[in-house]
Each structure stands twice: as structure tokens, then as C-alpha cells.
N, C-alpha and C positions, 0 to 999 in steps of 0.2 A: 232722212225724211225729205221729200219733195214738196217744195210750196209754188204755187204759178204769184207769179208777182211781176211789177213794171221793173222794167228795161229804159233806159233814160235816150234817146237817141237824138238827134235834130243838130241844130246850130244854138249858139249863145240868143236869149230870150226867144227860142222859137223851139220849146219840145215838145218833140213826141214820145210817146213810151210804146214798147213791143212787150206783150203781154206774155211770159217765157214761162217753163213748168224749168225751177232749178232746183240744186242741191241747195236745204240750210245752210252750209257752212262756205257756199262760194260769194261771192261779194256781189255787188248791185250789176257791175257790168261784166261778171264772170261770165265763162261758157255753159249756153244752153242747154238744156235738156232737150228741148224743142219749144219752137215757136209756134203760142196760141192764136196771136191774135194782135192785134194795135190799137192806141188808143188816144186822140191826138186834143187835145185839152181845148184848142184855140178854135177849130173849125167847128168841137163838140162832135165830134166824129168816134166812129168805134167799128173795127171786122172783130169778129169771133168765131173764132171754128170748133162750133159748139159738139160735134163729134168726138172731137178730141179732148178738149176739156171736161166735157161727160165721163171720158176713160180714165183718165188723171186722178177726177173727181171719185170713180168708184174705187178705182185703187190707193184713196189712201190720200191725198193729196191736199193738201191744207191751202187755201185762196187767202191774201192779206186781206185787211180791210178794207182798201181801193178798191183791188179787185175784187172782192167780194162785191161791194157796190156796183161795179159797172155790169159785173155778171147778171147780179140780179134786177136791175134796168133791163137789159135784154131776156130776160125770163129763161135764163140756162136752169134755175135750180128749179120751175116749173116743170119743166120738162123730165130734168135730174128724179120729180117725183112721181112723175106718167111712168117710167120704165120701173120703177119698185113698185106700184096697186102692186099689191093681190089680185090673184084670180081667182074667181069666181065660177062654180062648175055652176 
């Protein structure tokens, strides 16, 4: 199963996190599936490559708690719900 979760990256008291789509069973700073996105705590900063984590998202894709929040701050799961409407004849 693939979860997008942080990635811990920076220097001692100054992290950033890289918001990664990985494997369950790999560790915090295993290797990526790919990278989503970043998320930098101190500046209150955040990229999301909301494309991509839409795809992730449709296939299957379990977001932590963090990310779950920051996603939805940026209105990814808005969006997530615009391409499932239904159509209407």
C-alpha cells in the first residue's frame, strides 16, 4: 500500500519536510515513490503538485494525518470532488 507522508530534510532545528507518495513498509527517510510536494513548518510555506497527488489519491493512496491537513488547507480534496460530480444529461 502507498501512503504520501513527510520526508524530514533541513539541518538540526531548522526542518523541512518533502511530501513523498512511499511504500508502508519503508522507513521515514526511505526511497521515494515520488515526490509531491514540500512543506517547510518555519516560513508556514507549502508546493503541492496537486496533479499528482490527485492520481495517487484516485488510485488508492492513503495521505497521514499531517498530510491530510496540509492537503486539505490547499483545497486538493475540493478539487479531488469536482472530477467525481456526476453528470448530468
Amino acid at each position: 500500500m502507498v501512503k504520501l507522508r513527510l520526508k524530514r530534510c533541513g539541518r538540526k532545528q531548522r526542518a523541512i519536510y518533502r511530501i513523498v507518495a512511499i511504500d508502508v513498509r519503508s522507513r521515514r527517510e526511505g526511497r521515494a515513490l515520488r515526490k509531491v510536494g514540500f512543506y517547510d513548518p518555519i516560513k508556514n510555506q507549502t508546493y503541492l503538485n496537486v496533479p499528482v497527488i490527485l492520481s495517487f489519491l484516485e488510485k488508492g493512496a492513503q495521505p497521514t494525518g499531517t498530510v491530510h491537513d496540509i492537503s486539505k488547507k490547499a483545497g486538493v480534496f475540493m478539487e479531488l470532488r469536482l472530477n467525481h460530480q456526476p453528470k448530468f444529461n
